[in-house]
Every structure is written in C-alpha cells, then in structure tokens.
N, C-alpha and C positions, 0 to 999 in steps of 0.2 A: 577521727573515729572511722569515717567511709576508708582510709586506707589500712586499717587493721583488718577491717570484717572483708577485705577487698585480697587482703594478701593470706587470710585466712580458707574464703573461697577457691582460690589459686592452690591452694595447698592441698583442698580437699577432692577438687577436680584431677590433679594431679595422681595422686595418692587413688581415685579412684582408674586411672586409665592406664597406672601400674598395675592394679591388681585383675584388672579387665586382660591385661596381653598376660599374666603370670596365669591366670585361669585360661586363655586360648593355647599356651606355651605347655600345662599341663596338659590340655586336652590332647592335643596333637602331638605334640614332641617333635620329631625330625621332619613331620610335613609341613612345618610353617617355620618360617625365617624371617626375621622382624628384626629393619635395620635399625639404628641409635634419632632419638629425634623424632621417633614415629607419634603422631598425635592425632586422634579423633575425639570427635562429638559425641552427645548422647544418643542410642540408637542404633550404632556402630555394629555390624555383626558378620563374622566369620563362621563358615559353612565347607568342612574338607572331608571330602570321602575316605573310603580307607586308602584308595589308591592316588589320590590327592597331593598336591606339592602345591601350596603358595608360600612367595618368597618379596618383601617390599621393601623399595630400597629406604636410607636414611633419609631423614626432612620432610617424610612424606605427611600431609595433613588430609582427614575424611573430614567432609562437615556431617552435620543430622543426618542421621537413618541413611547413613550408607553400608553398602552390604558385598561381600566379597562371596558367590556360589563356586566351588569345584571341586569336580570331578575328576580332570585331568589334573593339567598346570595352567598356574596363572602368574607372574612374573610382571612386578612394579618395578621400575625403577627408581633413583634418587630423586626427591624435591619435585614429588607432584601434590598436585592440590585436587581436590575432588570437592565438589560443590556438593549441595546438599541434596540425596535422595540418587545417589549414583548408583547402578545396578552394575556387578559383573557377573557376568554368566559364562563358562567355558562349556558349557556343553546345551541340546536343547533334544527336546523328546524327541522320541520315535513316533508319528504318528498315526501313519499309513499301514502299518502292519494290524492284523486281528492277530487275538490272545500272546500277546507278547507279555512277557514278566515285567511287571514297574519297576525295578531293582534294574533290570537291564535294557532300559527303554530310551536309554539317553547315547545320543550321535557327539563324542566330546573331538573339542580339539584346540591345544593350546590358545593363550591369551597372551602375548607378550605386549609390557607397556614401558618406551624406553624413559628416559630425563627430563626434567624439568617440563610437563604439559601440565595445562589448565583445563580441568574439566567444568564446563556449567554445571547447572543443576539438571536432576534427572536424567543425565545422559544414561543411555545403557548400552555397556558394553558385552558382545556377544564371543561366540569363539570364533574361531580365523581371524580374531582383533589382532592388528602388529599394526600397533604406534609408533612412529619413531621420536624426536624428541624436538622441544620447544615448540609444541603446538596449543594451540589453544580452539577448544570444543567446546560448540555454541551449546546452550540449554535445548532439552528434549530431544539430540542426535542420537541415533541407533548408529554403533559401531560395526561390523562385521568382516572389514576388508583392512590394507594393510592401507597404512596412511604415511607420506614421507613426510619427513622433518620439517617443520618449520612453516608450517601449513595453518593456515585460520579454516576450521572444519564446522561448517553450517548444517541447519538440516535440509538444506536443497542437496547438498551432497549427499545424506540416504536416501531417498525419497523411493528407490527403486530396492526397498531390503526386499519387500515380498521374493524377489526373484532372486536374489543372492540367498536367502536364509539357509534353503534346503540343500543346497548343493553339493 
C-alpha cells in the first residue's frame, strides 16, 4: 500500500512542477529558457523583469525556497544542484543617490553559472557571479566575483564582499 500512495505522490509532485514551469513559461515567454530534466522543490520562485533573460540548463535540481531575481541575465548551466534557500540576484540597488526612481534604482549585471556545481544551502549569489564548473559551494557563501573550475568555495573566500559589492 506505502508503494501506491508513494508512486501516487510522485505523480502529483510531478504533475505539480509541470504546471509550476507551464505557468512561469506563460508568464515570460521568450525570457526564460528551461532545459529538459529541470526539477524543484516547494517554494521555488522565478522573478524576470521586462528586460530580463534567464536560461537553465538541463538536470538542473532547486531544493526548498530557492528563488532566481533578474533584471538583466542569469545563465545556469547543466546538472547543478542548489541546496535549500539559494538566493540569485543579478543586479543590487542604487543606494547613495537622493530621489532616484525605485523602478530605476538597480546597478544590474550579468550572472553566469557554468556545469555541474554544487551549491549548499543558502548561498547567495549576486551579480558579476561567473562560476565556472564542477565546483562545490560551501553553505551561507555570498557570491559576487568570477570563480575557476573545479574549486571547493568556503565562506572564508567572501568574507571581504562589503568591499567588492559596490564596485
């Protein structure tokens, strides 16, 4: 009986994260690109401006309450894993100016994330992120700079964002 009500769940999780990309698929159209294979958790949420472009490649897995922000571009590639509570953000306010329009208060710039990395939980990735591929990212890392392949990325490695953030 546990294997009916088990492959019935399967079916209905399923059936839900189809109509989950066929409702972001609608929303956007031509700004989101969603390879074969793509699978997320509950909590999962896509955010594209109008001038927006996110594109992820196939195999890719979100766990819980992961959330993809842009404004620009954001650019996954194949077979990554993203642990639970992962932030991407391509772009970050403006802060220092008075009376600036909220609508135009964000400093964007690309995100690219290459193959096969493993994100912990709660990583946040910011913009000027360039991943390259087969790495693996410890929990609670702030992204912001280009990182080479094949790299174990701690958070001793950001520890200095305040000073890259704005630049």
């Amino acid at each position: 009986m546990y294997l009916v009500f088990s492959m019935i769940e399967k079916g209905i999780r399923g059936a839900k994260i189809i109509s989950k990309l066929a409702y972001y698929k609608m929303k956007y159209g031509k700004r989101l690109k969603v390879g074969k294979n793509v699978h997320f958790r509950k909590g999962f949420i896509i955010n594209i401006s109008k001038n927006g472009y996110v594109e992820i490649g196939d195999g890719t897995f979100f766990n819980n309450y992961c959330s993809i922000n842009c404004h620009d571009q954001i650019i996954i590639g194949r077979n990554n894993l993203f642990g639970e509570g992962v932030r991407i953000y391509d772009h970050n306010h403006i802060f220092n100016k008075k009376n600036i329009d909220m609508e135009k208060s964000f400093k964007c710039c690309p995100i690219v994330i290459g193959d096969n990395n493993w994100f912990g939980s709660n990583v946040i990735i910011l913009s000027k992120a360039k991943v390259g591929n087969d790495n693996v990212v410890g929990a609670g890392v702030i992204l912001n700079q280009r990182y080479d392949s094949g790299s174990v990325i701690k958070i001793a490695d950001s520890l200095d964002i305040k000073k890259r953030l704005y630049e």
